[in-house]
N, C-alpha and C positions, 0 to 999 in steps of 0.2 A: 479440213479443207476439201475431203473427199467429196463431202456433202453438198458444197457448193461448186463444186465441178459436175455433178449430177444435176443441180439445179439449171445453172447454165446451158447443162445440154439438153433438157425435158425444153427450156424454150427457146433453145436454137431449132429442137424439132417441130414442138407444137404451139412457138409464137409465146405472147404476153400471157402469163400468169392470168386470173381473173381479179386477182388482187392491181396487179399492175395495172390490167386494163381499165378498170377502176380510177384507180389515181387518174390517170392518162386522161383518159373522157374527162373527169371531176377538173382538172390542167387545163384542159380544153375550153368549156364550159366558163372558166372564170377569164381566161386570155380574151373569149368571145366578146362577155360579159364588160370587159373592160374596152374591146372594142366600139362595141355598140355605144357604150359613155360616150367614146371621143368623138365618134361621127354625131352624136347627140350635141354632143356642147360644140366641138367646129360648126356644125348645122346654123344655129343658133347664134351661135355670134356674128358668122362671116356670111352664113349662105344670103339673108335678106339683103347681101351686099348686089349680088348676083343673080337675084331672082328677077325675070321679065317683067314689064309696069302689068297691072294687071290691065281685064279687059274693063271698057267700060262701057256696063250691063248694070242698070238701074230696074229696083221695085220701087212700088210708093206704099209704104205703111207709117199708119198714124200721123196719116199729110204727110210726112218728108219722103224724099226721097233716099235711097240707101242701096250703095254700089252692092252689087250680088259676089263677085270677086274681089277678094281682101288682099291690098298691093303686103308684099312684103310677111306672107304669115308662114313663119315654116312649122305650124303646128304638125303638119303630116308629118312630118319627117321624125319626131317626139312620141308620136301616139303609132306609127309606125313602128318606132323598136320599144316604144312600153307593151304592146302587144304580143311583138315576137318573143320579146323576152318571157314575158308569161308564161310563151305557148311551148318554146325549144328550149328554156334556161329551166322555168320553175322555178319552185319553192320561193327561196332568199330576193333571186334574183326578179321575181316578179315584181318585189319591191323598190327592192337597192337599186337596179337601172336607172328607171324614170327618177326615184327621188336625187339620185347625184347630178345626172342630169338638169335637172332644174334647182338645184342645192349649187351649185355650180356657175352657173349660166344668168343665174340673178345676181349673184354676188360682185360680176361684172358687169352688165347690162339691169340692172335695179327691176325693181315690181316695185309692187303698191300693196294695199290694204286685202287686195285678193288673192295674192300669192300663196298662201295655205291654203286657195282649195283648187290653185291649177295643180300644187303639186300631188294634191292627196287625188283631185279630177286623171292626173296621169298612171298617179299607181293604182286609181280602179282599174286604167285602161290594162294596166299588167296582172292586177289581179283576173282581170275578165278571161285575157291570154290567156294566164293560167287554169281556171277550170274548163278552157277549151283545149288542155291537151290532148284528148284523145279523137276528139271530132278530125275529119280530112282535112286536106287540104283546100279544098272548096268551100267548106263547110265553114270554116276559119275563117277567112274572108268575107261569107256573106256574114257573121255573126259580128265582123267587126262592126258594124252597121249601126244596130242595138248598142253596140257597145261608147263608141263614137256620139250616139245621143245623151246614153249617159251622164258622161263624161258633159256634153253641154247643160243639160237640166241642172247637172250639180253646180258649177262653174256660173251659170246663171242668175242660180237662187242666190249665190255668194253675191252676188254683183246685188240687187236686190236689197238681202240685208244689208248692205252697204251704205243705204239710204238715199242713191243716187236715185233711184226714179219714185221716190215716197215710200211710206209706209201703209197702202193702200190696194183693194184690189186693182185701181185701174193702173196704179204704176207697176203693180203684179205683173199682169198682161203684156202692159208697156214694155214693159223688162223685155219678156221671152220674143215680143213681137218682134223689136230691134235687132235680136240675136238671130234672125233667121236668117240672115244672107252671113253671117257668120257657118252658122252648123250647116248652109248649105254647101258651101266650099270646104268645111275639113269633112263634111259626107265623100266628095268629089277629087278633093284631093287625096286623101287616106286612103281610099279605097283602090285610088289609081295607082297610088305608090308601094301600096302596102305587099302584093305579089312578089316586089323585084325584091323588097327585103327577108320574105319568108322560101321562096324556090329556094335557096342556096343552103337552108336547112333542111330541107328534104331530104339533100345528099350527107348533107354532114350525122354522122352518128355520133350521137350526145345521151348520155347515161342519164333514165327516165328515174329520178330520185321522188319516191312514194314516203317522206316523211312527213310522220303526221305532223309533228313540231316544227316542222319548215313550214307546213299548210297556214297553221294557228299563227303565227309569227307572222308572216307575210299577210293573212286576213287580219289581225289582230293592228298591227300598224297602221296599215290603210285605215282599220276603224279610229284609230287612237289620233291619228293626222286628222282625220274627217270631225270628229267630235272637238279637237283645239279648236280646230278653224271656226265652227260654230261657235265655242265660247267666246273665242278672242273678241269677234264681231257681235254677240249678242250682252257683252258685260257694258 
């Protein structure tokens, strides 16, 4: 019992163990992890209850006209903590976030035939987080950017295969032309949002876990989601 009265006082004098601190952070990190879900799936269910009518701000491509502001989309709010989680979670969780969140959120509010690649389109956005852990905090934000395109080029081309605008270069086009007052609002909106979700990790210290099987696993899904979605649509 001695021993353990010595241990108690080694960290009554010099704080948490590095073992404990460890756990602790690792505690932390999944409590977060499980936060970020629920504001993910409340978002999404309830927020479009709540959101202001949008504005109405018209382009005209391919003759029609097409509102620039999309009423009702809280993709930001999605692609907002599939990023952060990336960037402050890592590893697992660059995955596991986004996909529960929409593994979740559809099962009550439904999708369609492109649902495998919003979800696999959102864990790129976490995947991307994550190879921008170590860029600033500036840096992180603008690169959401890029990232946020991604994320539509892929989501796109799903829509596409899908056989809604042909199978032809000009329904190709057609496709991506239609979806730009789409990507210009989650540019607009994501980027506007995305600050308020990531400052409050700046403060928070969170255990930067460097495994390499966490990396593979979490790139490796994303690829494994990515490649279904393609077969499902191309069989």
């Amino acid at each position: 019992m001695i021993w353990q009265e010595i241990i108690m006082l080694f960290k009554a004098m010099y704080g948490f163990s590095q073992y404990d601190k460890m756990k602790y952070l690792s505690l932390n990190r999944l409590v977060i992890a499980f936060l970020l879900i629920f504001i993910g799936v409340a978002s999404r269910i309830w927020l479009h209850h709540f959101l202001p009518p949008a504005p109405h701000v018209y382009i005209n491509l391919a003759g029609t006209e097409q509102p620039i502001f999309m009423p009702a989309d809280v993709f930001f709010v999605i692609a907002a903590i599939s990023l952060v989680a990336g960037k402050y979670l890592g590893n697992y969780y660059s995955f596991f976030v986004p996909f529960s969140v929409m593994l979740i959120t559809d099962v009550f509010i439904g999708n369609n035939y492109i649902f495998l690649f919003t979800w696999s389109g959102f864990a790129i956005l976490g995947c991307m987080g994550y190879l921008m852990q170590n860029k600033s905090f500036g840096k992180f934000i603008l690169y959401s950017i890029p990232s946020i395109l991604i994320y539509d080029i892929w989501t796109n081309f799903g829509w596409w295969l899908g056989g809604y605008y042909g199978y032809s270069l000009h329904g190709f086009i057609l496709c991506y032309l239609m979806a730009i007052p789409f990507t210009i609002w989650h540019l607009i909106s994501t980027t506007a949002i995305l600050p308020f979700f990531a400052i409050p990790f700046e403060k928070i210290e969170l255990i930067k876990e460097k495994s390499v099987v966490g990396r593979y696993a979490t790139i490796s899904s994303t690829a494994l989601l990515m490649a279904f979605s393609l077969l499902l649509l191309l069989e």
